[in-house]
C-alpha positions as CSV (number, residue, x, y, z in Angstrom):
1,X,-21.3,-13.3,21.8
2,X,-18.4,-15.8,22.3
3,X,-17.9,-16.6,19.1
4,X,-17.7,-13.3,17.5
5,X,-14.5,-12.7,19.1
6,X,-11.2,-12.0,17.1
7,X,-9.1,-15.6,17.2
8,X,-5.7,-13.2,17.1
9,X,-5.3,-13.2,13.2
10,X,-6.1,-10.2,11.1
11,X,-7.2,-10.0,7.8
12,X,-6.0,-6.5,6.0
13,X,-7.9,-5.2,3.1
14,X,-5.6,-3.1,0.8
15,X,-6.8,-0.8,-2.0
16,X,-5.5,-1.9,-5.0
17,X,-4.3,0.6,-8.2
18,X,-3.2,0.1,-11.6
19,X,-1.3,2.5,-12.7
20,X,0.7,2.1,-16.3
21,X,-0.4,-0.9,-16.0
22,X,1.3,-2.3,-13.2
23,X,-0.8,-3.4,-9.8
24,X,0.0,-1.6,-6.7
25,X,-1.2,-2.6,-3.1
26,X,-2.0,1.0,-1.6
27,X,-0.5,0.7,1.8
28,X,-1.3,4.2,3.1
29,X,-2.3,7.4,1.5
30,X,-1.5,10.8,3.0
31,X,-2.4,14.5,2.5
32,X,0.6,16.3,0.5
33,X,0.7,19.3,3.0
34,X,1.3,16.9,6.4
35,X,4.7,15.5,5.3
36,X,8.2,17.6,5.7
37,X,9.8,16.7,2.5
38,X,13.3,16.9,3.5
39,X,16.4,15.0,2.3
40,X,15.6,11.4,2.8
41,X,11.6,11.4,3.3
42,X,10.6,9.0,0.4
43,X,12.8,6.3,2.1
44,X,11.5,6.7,5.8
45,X,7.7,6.6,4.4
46,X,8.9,3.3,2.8
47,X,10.5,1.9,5.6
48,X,7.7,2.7,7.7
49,X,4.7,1.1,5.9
50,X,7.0,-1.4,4.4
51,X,6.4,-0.5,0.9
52,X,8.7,0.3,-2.1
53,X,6.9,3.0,-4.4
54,X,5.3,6.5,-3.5
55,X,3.1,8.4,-5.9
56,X,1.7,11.9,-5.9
57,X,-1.7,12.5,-7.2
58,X,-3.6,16.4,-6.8
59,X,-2.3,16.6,-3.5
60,X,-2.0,13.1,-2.5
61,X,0.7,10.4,-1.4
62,X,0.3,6.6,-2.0
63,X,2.4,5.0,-0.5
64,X,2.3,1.3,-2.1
65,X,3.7,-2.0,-2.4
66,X,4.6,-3.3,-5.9
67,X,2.5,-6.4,-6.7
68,X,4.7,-8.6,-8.8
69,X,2.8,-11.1,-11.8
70,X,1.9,-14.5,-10.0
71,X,2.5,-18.0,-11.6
72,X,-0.8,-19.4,-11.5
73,X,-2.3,-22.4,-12.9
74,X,-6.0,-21.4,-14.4
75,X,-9.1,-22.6,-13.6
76,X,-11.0,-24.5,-16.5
């Protein structure tokens, strides 16, 4: 099975949200309970998925990456 082997690339498959509608790439979602929310806990979650957004929803965090509008030339 040579040829089934990864090349070194990686392709990442994201979950993708709307949310007021705005897109947002989920990066990572966590329980609630398994983060210590002290001072400065937003920002290290950010820094450490690279994202720039974290939501709370019954209990969970999405931690997500804003997806901006993209210029884009339709397809007839």
């Amino acid at each position: 099975m040579e040829g089934n082997k990864p090349n070194g690339s990686c392709i990442m498959h994201y979950k993708v949200i709307t949310i007021r509608g705005k897109l947002y790439k989920v990066k990572r979602t966590l329980p609630e309970d398994r983060i210590n929310m002290i001072d400065g806990w937003v920002d290290v979650l950010r820094t450490l998925y690279h994202a720039d957004i974290v939501f709370k929803q019954d209990g969970i965090l999405y931690i997500c990456e804003t997806i901006d509008d993209l210029d884009h030339d339709p397809i007839p």
